[in-house]
PAFIMI-342215 format. One record per residue (C-alpha): residue number from 0; residue in one letter; x, y, z. Coordinates in Angstrom, 3 decimals, padded with zeros to 6 digits. Example, Ala and Ser with C-alpha at 12.3 -4.5 7.8 and 13.67 -1.06 7.14 Angstrom:
+--------+-------+----------+----------+----------+
: sedren : votor :       xx :       yy :       zz :
+--------+-------+----------+----------+----------+
:      0 :     A :  012.300 : -004.500 :  007.800 :
:      1 :     S :  013.670 : -001.060 :  007.140 :
+--------+-------+----------+----------+----------+
//
This chain:
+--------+-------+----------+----------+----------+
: sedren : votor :       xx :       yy :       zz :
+--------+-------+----------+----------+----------+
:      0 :     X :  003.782 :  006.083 : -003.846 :
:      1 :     X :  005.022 :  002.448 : -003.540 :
:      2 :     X :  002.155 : -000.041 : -002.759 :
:      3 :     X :  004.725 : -000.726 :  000.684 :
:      4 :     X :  003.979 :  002.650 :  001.595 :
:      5 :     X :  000.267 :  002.177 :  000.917 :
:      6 :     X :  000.660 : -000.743 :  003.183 :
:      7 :     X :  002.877 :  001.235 :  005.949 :
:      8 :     X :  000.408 :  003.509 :  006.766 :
:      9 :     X : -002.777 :  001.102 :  006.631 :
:     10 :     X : -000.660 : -000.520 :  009.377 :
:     11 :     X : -000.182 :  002.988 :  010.860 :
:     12 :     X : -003.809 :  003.578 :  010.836 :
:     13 :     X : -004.588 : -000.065 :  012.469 :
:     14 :     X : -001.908 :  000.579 :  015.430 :
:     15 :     X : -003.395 :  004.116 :  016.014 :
:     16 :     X : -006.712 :  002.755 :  016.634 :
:     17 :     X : -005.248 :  000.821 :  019.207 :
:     18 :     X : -007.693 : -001.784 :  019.322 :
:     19 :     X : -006.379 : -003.770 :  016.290 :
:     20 :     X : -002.597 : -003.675 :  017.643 :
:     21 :     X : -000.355 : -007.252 :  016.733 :
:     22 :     X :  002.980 : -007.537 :  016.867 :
:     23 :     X :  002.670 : -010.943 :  015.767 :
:     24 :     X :  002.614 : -009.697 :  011.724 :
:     25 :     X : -001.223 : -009.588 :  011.555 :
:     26 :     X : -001.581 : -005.958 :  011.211 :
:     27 :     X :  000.790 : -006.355 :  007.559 :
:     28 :     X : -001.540 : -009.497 :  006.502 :
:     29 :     X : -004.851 : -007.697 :  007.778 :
:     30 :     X : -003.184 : -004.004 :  005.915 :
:     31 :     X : -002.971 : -006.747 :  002.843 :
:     32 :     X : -006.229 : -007.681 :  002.733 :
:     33 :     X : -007.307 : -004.186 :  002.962 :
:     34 :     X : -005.400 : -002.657 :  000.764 :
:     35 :     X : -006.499 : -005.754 : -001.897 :
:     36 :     X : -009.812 : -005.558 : -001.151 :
:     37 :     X : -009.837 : -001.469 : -002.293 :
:     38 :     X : -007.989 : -002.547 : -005.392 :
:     39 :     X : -010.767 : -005.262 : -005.917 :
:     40 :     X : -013.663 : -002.008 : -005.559 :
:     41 :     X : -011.956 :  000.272 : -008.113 :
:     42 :     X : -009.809 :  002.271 : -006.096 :
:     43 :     X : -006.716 :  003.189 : -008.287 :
:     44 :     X : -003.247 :  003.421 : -007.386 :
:     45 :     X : -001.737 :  006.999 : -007.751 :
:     46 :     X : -000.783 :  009.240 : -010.527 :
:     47 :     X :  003.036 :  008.150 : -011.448 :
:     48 :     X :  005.243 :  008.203 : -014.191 :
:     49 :     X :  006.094 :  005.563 : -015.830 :
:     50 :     X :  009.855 :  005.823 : -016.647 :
:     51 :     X :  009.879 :  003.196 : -019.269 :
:     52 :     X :  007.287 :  004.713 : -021.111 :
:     53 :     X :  007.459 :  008.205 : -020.362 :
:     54 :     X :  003.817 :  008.841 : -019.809 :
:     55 :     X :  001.855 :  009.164 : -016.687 :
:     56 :     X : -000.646 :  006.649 : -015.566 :
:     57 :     X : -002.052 :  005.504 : -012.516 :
:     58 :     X :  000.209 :  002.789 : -011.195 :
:     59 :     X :  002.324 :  001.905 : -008.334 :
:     60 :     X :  006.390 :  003.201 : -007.734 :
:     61 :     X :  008.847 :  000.260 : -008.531 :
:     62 :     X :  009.362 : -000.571 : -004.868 :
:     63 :     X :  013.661 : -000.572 : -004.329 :
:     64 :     X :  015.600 : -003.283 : -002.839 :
:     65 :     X :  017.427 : -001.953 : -001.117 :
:     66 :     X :  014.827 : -001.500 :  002.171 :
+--------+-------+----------+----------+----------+
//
C-alpha cells in the first residue's frame, strides 16, 4: 500500500463519520496528522517488497506520478 492510500481512506473514514466533513482540505491535513501520529506510536507500514533490494520489509509502495 502507498502511504496516499493510507491517507485516502483515513479521509474516507473522517467523511463517513460525517461529523468531521471539510471540503476546505482539512480532512487530508487532519488524515496527516493521524496517520503521523500512528507512525510516531509504532505502528508499521505494510509488508512490501522492496524491488531494489529484493527482500521484503515493512515499508511503504513508491507512490507513481502519474496520479
Amino acid at each position: 500500500m502507498k502511504r496516499s492510500e493510507a491517507i485516502e481512506q483515513i479521509v474516507n473514514v473522517l467523511r463517513l463519520t460525517g461529523n468531521h466533513f471539510c471540503d476546505d482540505g482539512r480532512d487530508l491535513q487532519d488524515a496527516e496528522r493521524i496517520l503521523k501520529r500512528l507512525e510516531g506510536i509504532g505502528m508499521l507500514p505494510p509488508s512490501a517488497e522492496l524491488k531494489q533490494m529484493g527482500i521484503r520489509d515493512n515499508a511503504w509502495e513508491a507512490e507513481d506520478e502519474e496520479k
